[in-house]
N, C-alpha and C positions, 0 to 999 in steps of 0.2 A: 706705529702705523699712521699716526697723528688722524687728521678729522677725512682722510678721505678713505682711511681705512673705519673707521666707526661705520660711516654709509656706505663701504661696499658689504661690510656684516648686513648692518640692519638691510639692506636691500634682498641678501642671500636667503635671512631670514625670514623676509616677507615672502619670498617667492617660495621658499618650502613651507610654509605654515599655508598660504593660498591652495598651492598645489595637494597639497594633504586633503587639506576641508574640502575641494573641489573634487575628488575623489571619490571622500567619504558621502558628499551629496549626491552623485550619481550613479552609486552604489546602495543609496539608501532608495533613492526614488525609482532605483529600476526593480529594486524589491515590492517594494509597495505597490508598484504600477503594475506586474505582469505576475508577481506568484499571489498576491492578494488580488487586487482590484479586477484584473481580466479574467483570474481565474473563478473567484465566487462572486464577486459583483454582477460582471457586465462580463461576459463572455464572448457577447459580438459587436465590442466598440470595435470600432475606426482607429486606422494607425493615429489621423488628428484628434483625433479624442484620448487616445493614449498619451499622443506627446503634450498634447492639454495638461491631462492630470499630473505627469510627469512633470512640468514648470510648477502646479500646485505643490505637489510633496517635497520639489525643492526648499522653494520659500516655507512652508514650516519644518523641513527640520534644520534648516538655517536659523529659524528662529527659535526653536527651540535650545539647539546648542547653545545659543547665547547666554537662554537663560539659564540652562545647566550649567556652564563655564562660568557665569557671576555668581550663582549661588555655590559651587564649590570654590571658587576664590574669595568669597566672604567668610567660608567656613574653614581657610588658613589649608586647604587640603590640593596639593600638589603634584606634577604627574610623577613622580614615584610611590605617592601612596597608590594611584590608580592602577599604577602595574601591580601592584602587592594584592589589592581588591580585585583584578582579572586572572589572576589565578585562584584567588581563592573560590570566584563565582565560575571560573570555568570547568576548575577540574571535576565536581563530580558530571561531567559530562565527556568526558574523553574515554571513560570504558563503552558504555554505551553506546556510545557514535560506533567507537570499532566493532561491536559486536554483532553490531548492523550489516558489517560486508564478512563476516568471518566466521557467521555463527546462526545454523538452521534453524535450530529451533526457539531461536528469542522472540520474545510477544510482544506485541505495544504496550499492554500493563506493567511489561517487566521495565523496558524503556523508560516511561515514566515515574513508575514506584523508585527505579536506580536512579533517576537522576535528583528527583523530586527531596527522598532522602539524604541522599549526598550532600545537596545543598545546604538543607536542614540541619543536620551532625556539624557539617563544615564549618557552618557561622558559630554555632555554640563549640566548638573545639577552638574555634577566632580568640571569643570571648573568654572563653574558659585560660585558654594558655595564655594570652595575656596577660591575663591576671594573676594566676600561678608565678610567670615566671619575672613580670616586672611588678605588679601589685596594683596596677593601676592601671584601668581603660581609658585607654583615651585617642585622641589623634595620630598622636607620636608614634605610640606606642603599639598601637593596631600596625604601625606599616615597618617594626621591627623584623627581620627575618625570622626568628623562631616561634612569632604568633602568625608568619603567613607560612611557615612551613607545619605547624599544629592544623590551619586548616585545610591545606592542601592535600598530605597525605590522608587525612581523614574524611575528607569530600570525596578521594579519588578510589580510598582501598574502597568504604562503604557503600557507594555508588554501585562499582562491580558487583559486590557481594550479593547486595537486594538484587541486581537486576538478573544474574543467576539465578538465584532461589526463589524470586516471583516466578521467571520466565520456567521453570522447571514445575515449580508449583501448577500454574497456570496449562501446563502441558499434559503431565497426568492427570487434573480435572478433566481437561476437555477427552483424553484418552478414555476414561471414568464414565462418562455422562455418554459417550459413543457408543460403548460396551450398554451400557444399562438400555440405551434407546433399543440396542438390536436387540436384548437379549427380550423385551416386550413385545417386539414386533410380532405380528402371528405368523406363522407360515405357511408358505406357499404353497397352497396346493396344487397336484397336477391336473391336468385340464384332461379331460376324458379321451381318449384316439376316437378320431371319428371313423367310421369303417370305411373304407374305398367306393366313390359310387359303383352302383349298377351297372353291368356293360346294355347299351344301349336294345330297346326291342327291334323288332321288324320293323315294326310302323315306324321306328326312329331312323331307318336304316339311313345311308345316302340315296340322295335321288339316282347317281349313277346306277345304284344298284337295284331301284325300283324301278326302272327304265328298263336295264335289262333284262329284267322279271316280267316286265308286262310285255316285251316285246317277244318274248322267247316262247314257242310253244310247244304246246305237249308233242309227246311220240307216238307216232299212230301206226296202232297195232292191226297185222294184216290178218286179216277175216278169210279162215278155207268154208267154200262152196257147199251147203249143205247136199248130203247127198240123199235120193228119193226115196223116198218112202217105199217098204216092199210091200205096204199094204194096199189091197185093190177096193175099190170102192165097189161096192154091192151095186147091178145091175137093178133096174128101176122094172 
């Protein structure tokens, strides 16, 4: 390809290694900008205040990568060791994520106890089979396939398991502690029937009807003519 193929590589390569990191910056800074910083910071910035802080988050994890990238280029450690190390650090978190959309009764303690554990087992099953099976930890030797496949199934079955058996745990407690609060509670007693009121007196009546009361008069009974007396009055 002689020297004009040399610079169309390096150039192909520049432009997918830019494009990559420019990616992963604008994916890191929209994290940090709106599910952190808008969400429990500052809740009521400004779109300018957002894309503010956004140009900040870039330029540090621009600078950060760097200094990530020299310090594992110092340390002889290459990106096939880091695929080896992204598995190992990811999988005890793949049951758990799934069980998040697939599964009612999981708890946040289960969440955490499965992934938390997972992690934990994973790296010591790293170490452990390592060692076991070449004799020796070290660089190399960590990013062999059967010290990342010791701690991959071993992050990923243990992960599930705890986050199960907390999440079940955690379920019949609060099941437990429910039951016990009712079974205290005192109960209810019934509230006494109050009797119907009174139907209303006279004095209560409607005025329609004391109206026509007062207007309305008696019956008047006809009076027969006394008749005379048969007795005679004594002459004087």
């Amino acid at each position: 390809m002689g020297r004009g193929g040399a610079i169309a590589i390096l150039l192909v390569v520049f432009m997918a290694v830019t494009s990559a990191v420019s990616a992963e910056l604008i994916a890191v800074s929209s994290l940090f900008t709106y599910d952190l910083y808008r969400t429990y910071h500052r809740p009521q910035a400004t779109n300018d205040e957002i894309v503010r802080v956004s140009h900040y988050f870039i330029c540090f994890w621009a600078v950060w990568a760097g200094c990530w990238s020299t310090i594992l280029h110092k340390a002889s450690i290459d990106l096939g060791w880091l695929f080896y190390v992204q598995g190992v650090v990811l999988s005890p978190a793949v049951i758990p994520i799934a069980l998040t959309v697939s599964w009612s009764k999981l708890t946040r303690a289960g969440v955490f106890a499965g992934s938390l554990a997972g992690a934990v087992l994973g790296m010591l099953a790293w170490m452990v089979g390592c060692w076991k099976i070449y004799g020796e930890i070290n660089v190399p030797n960590l990013a062999e396939p059967y010290s990342a496949v010791c701690s991959g199934l071993t992050g990923l079955l243990f992960s599930g398991l705890v986050t199960v058996l907390v999440s079940l745990t955690s379920d019949l407690r609060g099941m437990t502690l429910r039951g016990r609060g009712r079974s205290r509670r005192t109960p209810i007693r019934a509230r006494p029937q109050t009797p119907p009121p009174p139907p209303p007196r006279d004095s209560e009546a409607p005025k329609t009807s004391q109206r026509t009361s007062s207007t309305a008069r008696p019956p008047t009974t006809s009076r027969s003519p006394k008749a005379p007396s048969s007795r005679r009055t004594p002459c004087p």
